[in-house]
N, C-alpha and C positions, 0 to 999 in steps of 0.2 A: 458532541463537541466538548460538553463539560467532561466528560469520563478523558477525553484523547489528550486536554489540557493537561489534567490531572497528573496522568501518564507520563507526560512531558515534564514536568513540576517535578515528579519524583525522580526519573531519570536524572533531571539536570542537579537536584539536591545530591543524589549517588556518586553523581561524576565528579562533583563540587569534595564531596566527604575522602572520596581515593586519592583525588588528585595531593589531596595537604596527605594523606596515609604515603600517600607515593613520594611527596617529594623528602622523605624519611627515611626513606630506602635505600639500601646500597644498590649503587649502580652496576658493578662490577656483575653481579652474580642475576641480577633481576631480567626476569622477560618481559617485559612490562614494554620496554621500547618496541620491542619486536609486535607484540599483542596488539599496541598500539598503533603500528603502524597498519596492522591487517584489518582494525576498526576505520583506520580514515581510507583506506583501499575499498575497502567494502560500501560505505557511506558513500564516496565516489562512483563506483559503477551503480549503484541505487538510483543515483541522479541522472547518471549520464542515461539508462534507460527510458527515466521518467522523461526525460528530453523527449527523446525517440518515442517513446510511445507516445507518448503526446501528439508528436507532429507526425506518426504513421496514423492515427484515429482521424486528427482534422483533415488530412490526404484524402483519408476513404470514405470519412463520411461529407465530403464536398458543400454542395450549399445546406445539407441537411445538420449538419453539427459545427459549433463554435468551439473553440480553444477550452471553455470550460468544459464542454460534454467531454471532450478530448483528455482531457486532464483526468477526467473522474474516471472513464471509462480506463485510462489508465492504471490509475490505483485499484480499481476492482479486480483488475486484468492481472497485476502484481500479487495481491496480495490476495486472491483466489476466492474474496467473499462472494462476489457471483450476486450482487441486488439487484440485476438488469441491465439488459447492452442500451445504454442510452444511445448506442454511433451502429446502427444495423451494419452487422459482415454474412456476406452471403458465397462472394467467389473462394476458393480453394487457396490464393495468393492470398487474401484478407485473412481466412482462417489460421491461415499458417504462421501470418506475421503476430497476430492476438496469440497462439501456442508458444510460440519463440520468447513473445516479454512473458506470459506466464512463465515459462519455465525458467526463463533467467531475472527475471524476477523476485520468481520465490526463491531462488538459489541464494541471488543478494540480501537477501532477509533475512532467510536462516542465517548466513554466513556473518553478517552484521550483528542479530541478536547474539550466536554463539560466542563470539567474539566478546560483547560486551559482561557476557557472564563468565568467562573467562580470564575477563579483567577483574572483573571484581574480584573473584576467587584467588587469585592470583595475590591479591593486593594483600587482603586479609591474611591468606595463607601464608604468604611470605612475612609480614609483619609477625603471625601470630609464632609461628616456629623460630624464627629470629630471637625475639622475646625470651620466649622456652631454653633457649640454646643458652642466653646469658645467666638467665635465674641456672641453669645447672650446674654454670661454672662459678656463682657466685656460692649455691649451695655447699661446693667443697671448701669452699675459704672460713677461715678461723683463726680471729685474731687479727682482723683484717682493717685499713681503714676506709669509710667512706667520704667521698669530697662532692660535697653539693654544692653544684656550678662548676660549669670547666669551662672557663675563660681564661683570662693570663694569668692571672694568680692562679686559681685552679690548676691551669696544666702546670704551672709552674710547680706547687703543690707534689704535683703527679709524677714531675722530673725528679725533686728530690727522693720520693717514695723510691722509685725505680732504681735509681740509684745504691739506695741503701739497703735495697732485697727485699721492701715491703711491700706486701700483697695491698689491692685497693679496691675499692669500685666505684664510679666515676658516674654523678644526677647531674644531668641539665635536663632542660627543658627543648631544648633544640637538636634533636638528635640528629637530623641531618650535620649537622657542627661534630656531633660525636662521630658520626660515622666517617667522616673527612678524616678526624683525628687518626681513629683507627686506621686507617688506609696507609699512616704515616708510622704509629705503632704498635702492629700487628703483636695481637694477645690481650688487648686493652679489652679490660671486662667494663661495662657501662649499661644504663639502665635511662629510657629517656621517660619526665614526664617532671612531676612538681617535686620536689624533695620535700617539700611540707608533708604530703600524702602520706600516712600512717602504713596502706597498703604498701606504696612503691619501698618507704625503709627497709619495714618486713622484710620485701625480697629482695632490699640488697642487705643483707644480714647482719641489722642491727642489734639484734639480740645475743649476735656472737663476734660485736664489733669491737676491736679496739679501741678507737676514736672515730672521730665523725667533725672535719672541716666545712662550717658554714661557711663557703666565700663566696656569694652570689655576690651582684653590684647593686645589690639592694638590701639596704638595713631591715627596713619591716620583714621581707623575706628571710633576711639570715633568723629575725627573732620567732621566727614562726615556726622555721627549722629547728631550729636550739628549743624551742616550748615543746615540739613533737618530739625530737626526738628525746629527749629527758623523761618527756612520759613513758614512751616506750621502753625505756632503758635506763634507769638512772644510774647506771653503774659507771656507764659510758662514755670517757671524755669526748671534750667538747672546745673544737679552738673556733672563735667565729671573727669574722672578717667587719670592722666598722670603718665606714667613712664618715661619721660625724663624731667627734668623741665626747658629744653632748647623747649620744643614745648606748655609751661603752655597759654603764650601769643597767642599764635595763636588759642589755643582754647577760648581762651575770644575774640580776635576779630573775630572768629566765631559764636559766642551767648553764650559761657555757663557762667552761673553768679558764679560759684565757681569751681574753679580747685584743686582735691588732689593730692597730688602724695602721694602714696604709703610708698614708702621707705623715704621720708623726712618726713610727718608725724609719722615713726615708729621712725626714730632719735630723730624727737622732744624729741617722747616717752618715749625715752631707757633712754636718757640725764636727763629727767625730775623725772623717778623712782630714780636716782640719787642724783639729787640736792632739790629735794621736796618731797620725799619718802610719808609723810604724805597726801597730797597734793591727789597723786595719788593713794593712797590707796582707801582715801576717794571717788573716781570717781569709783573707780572698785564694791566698796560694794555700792555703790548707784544703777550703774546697775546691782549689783547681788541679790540686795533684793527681797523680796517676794513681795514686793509694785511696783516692775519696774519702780524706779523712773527714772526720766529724767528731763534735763534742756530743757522745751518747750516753743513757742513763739505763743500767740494769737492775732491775729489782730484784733483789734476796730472796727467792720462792720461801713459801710459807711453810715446807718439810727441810728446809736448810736448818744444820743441826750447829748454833753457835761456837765459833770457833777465833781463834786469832789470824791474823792474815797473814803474819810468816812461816803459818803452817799450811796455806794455802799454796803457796807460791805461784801468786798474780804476777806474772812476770813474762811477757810477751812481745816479738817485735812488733806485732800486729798491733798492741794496744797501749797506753800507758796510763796507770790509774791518778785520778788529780784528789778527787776527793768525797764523801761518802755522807748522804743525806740522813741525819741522826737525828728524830725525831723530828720539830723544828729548826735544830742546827744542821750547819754545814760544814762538817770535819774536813779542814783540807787537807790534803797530804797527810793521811793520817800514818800513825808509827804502827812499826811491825806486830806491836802488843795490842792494839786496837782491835775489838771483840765483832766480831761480822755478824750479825744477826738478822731473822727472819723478815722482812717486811720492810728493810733499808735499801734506799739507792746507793747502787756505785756507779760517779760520772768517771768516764774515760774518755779520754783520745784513741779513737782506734775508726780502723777500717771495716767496711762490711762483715771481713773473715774477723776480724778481731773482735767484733761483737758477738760473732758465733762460739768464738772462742770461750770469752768471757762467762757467756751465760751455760754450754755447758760445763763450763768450771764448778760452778754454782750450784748445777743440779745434786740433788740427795744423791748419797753411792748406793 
């Protein structure tokens, strides 16, 4: 009995482990319902024989057997161990009906064990190839950003990337949550587990990451994020998400080059629809236009050969130039004679294509 517990113990810990693997899964594509269903079919006819066997054993063996002999002789009878007819069969009809639960007995046993190892496999397998199939699509990406945590800010995050033609790769910890996403924006590359994890960055390619959004709704966690990933990359910007902005510092002496909060950004907001109405208008129809404009910033590659910018001719309707990050300063609207050199921003107004524009402008000839 202690082995059969055991047995049981394990089992129920296995079912316990798939079931949270499962409910991770995409539904769309997984057998898992089906498999499942053929585990409670099978567990069902199991029973229903034991029924039956049971009460054909106490039939035949009359005053000489009780409900237990009946039972036992039952499971012997199923499960083909054979340690003795406790309920004596002698007639041909007796014989026959002890053949019949043997053999559909063991039918339901097989069918029930196969079943359950099929689940399992099943589980794993699909989770495991799944997995593989992201790490390959994040392996081609370069240049890329990752957003750790995809809740509202996150997807929000995710919306503007998308938008502006930026590749990304998407840490929560709730992949079921990711895979719902997915279902809604098909191509969404994502990666489920801790974003703290050294490994999980790794494979979402930190090493060849652009930037990297901490906006979990937890401060210790974004700082945990920002510590890892800075180790592993110090190259690597770093924007992180605070809700107290009694812990902003601490995330900058962790590595991240820009801290938000949230709710003091929305005050800025609220204050500024107030006192600059005009102001703020103009920022909302900018991003609402059909053009997707944005204020973006192209950097001067490091083989850009110093030159003046009326020999450039930055001149597109795609984009318009405002002004050019000079060391510490901020040239606005700089003059035609203004020397363009390696390793400087130019901020522009422009659209997706006009940013494309821009920068292969920019490129060495």
């Amino acid at each position: 009995m202690t082995k059969i517990a055991y047995v049981l113990a394990l089992l129920r810990r296995l079912l316990h482990l798939n079931r949270r693997k499962a409910a991770h899964l995409p539904r769309r594509h997984s057998q898992l319902p089906r498999i499942l269903l053929r585990i409670y079919l099978a567990a069902g006819v199991l029973l229903a024989l034991v029924a039956v066997g049971t009460a054909g054993f106490y039939l035949i063996g009359k005053e000489r057997a009780n409900l237990s002999d009946a039972f036992y002789m039952t499971l012997i009878t199923v499960t083909t161990v054979g340690y003795g007819e406790v309920v004596p069969i002698h007639s041909f009809g007796e014989r026959l009906f002890a053949g019949l639960i043997a053999l559909a007995g063991f039918g339901a046993v097989t069918f029930l064990f196969t079943s359950l190892t099929v689940f399992f496999l099943e589980t794993d397998l699909d989770y495991t190839l799944r997995r593989r199939r992201m790490e390959k699509q994040v392996r081609k990406l370069h240049s890329h950003f990752i957003i750790c945590g995809f809740g509202r800010v996150g997807r929000n995050v995710a919306n503007e990337l998308t938008t502006t033609h930026r590749h990304f790769v998407a840490i929560d910890s709730d992949e079921a949550a990711l895979e719902t996403q997915r279902e809604r924006t098909p191509g969404l590359v994502y990666l489920g587990g801790d974003a703290s994890d050294d490994e999980l960055l790794l494979s979402a390619g930190i090493m060849d990451a652009h930037g990297l959004f901490a906006v979990t709704g937890d401060d210790s966690r974004n700082l945990m994020i920002v510590f890892t990933a800075k180790q592993l990359n110090p190259k690597v910007r770093i924007v992180a998400r605070c809700h107290e902005v009694r812990n902003a510092e601490k995330l900058r002496k962790a590595g991240a080059d820009s801290v938000i909060s949230p709710d003091f950004t929305g005050g800025m907001r609220i204050a500024s629809s107030m006192i600059r109405p005009h102001v703020v208008s103009f920022l909302d129809e900018m991003l609402r236009s059909e053009h997707k404009l944005r204020l973006e910033e192209v950097l001067v590659p490091e083989r850009f050969e110093p030159r003046a910018l009326d020999t450039l001719r930055l001149r597109s309707p795609n984009y318009v130039l405002l002004a050019v990050r000079h060391g510490g300063n901020l040239v606005f609207n700089p003059s035609d004679e203004f020397m363009l050199e390696p390793g400087q921003h130019v901020i522009v107004m422009a659209s997706p294509q006009g940013r494309q524009e821009l920068e292969g402008a920019l490129l060495p000839d």
